[in-house]
Every structure is written in structure tokens, then in C-alpha cells.
N, C-alpha and C positions, 0 to 999 in steps of 0.2 A: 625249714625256717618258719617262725609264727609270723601271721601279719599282721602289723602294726597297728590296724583297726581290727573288736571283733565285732561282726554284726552275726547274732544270734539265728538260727534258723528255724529255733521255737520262740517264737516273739513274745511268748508269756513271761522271758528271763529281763523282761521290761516293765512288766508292772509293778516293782519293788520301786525305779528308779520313778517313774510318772506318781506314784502315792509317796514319796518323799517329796517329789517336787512339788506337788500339789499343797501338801501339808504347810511344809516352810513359805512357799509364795501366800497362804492362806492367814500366816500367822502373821506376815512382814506387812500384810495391810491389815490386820487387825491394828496391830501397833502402832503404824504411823496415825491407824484413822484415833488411836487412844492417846498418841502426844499430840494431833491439831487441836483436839477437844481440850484437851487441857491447857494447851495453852491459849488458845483462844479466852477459856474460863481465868485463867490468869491475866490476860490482855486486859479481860472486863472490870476485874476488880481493882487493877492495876489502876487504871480509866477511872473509875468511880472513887478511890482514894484520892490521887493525885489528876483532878481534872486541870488543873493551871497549868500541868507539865505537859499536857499535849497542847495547846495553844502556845505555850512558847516557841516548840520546837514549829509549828505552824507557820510564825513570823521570824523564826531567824531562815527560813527558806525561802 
């Protein structure tokens, strides 16, 4: 019968799975750090058009 885990006993059959992981975890913060920047960059011009709209919401809190 197979066992339900395999753990390899040439542990080189692991550097496929750590260089994917690496990759995707590498690109998932690239991305997030390229939507704060934007919208941050958005936030400002947002701010700079309509400066009345943040002082309203200001005093209805």
C-alpha cells in the first residue's frame, strides 16, 4: 500500500516546488506593492481635485 505522504529521500525532488514558491510569493508582493502605489497616486489626485470632499466627510464624523 502507498503512503499517504511522500517525503522524498533525494530532497533535490524539492527544488522545483521552493523555485515556484519563491517565484509566485515574489511576484504577489511585487503587485500588491504596484496597487498601493497606485492608488495611493490616485488617493492624491483625487485630494487635489476635489479638496472640499475631504473636509466634508471630516465634519459629518
Amino acid at each position: 500500500m502507498m503512503e499517504f505522504l511522500y517525503f522524498p529521500e533525494d530532497k533535490t525532488e524539492y527544488l522545483p516546488a521552493i523555485i515556484t514558491l519563491v517565484l509566485f510569493m515574489t511576484i504577489a508582493v511585487l503587485s500588491m506593492r504596484l496597487i498601493l502605489r497606485k492608488s495611493k497616486r490616485e488617493q492624491e489626485q483625487f485630494e487635489a481635485k476635489y479638496p472640499e470632499g475631504k473636509r466634508e466627510y471630516n465634519k459629518s464624523n
